[in-house]
C-alpha positions as CSV (number, residue, x, y, z in Angstrom):
1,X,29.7,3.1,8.1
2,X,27.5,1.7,5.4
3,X,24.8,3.6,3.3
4,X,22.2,2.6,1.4
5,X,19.8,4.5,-0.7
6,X,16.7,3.0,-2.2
7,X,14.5,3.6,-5.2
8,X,11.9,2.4,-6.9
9,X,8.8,2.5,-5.1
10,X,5.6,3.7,-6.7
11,X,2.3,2.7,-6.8
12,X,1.1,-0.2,-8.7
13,X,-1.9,-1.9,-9.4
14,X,-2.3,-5.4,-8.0
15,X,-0.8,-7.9,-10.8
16,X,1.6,-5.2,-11.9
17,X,5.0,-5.1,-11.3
18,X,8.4,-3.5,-9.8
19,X,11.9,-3.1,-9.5
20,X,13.1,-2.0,-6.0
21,X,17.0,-0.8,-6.1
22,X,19.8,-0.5,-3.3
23,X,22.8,1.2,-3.6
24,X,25.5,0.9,-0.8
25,X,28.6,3.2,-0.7
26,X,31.1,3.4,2.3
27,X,32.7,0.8,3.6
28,X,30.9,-1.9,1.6
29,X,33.9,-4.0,1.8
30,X,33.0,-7.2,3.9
31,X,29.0,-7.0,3.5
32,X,27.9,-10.1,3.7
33,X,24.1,-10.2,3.1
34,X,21.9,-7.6,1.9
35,X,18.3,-7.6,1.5
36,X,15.0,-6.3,1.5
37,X,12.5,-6.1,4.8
38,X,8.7,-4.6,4.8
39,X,6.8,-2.8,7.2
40,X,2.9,-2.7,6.8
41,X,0.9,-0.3,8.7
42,X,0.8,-1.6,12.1
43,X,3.3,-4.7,12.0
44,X,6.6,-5.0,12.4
45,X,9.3,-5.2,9.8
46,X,9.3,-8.3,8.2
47,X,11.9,-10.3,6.2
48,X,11.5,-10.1,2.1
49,X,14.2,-11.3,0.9
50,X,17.8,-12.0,0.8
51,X,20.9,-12.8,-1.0
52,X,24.6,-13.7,0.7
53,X,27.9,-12.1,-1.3
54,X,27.8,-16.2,-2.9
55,X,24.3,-15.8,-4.0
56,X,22.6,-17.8,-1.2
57,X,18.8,-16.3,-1.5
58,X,16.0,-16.9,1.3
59,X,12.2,-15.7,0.8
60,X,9.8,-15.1,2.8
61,X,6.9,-17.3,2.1
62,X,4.9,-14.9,1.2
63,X,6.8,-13.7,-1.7
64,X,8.4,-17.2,-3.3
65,X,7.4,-17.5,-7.2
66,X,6.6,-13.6,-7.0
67,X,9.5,-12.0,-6.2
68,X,13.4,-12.5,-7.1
69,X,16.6,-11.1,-5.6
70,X,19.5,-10.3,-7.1
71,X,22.9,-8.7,-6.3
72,X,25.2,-7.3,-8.7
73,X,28.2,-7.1,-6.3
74,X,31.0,-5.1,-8.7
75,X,28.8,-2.1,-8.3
76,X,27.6,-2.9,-4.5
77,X,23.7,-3.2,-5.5
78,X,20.9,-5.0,-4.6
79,X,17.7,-5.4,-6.6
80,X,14.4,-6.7,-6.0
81,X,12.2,-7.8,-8.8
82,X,7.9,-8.2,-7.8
83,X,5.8,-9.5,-9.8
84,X,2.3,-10.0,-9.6
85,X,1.7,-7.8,-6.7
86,X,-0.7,-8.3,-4.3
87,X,-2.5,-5.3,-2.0
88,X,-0.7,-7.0,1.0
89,X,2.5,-6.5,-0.6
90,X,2.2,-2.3,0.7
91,X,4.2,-1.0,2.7
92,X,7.8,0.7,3.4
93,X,10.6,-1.4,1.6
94,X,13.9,-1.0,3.6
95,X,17.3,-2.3,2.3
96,X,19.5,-4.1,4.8
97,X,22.9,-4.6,4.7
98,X,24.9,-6.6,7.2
99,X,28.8,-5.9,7.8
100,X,29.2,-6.4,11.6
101,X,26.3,-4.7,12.2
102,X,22.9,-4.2,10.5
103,X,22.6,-1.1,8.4
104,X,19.0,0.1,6.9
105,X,18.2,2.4,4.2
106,X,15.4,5.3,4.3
107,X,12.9,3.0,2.7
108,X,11.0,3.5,-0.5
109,X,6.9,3.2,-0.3
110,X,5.1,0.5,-2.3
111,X,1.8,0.9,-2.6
112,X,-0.8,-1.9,-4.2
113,X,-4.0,-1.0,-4.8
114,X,-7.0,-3.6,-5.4
């Protein structure tokens, strides 16, 4: 079993900026990518962002030039840097971790108000 805890959410004003963080403890050996999914009201959870154990990153289109990923894998985290947030950035940031299977943290809220 993996977990992962997140922190970091808040509420921002759009333009402003955060820094979402993931912890994973367990059996972390073998993860191979982590990342960050959103779920808006209503939709579906949605890829973010992610980064392979070699660094490999993917973006969603949404989020390129905005957002950066990052993985400091000695202490088994995962951050993601937003900048210049946008009201359709809100919604529940969930950390994924895949080692076999998929694992998800509780998810953190980011709000963006206009």
């Amino acid at each position: 079993q993996v977990q992962l805890v997140e922190s970091g959410g808040g509420l921002v004003q759009a333009g402003g900026s955060l820094r979402l963080s993931c912890a994973a403890s367990g059996r972390i050996f073998l993860i191979n990518e982590m990342g960050w999914y959103r779920q808006a009201p209503g939709k579906q959870r949605q890829l973010v962002a992610r980064v392979t154990t070699g660094g490999t990153t993917n973006y969603a289109d949404s989020v390129k030039g905005r957002f950066t990923i990052s993985r400091d894998n000695s202490k088994n985290q995962v951050f993601l840097q937003m900048n210049s947030l946008k009201p359709e950035d809100t919604g529940v940031y969930y950390c994924n971790a895949i080692r076999l299977t998929n694992y998800w943290g509780q998810g953190t809220q980011v709000t963006v108000s206009s």
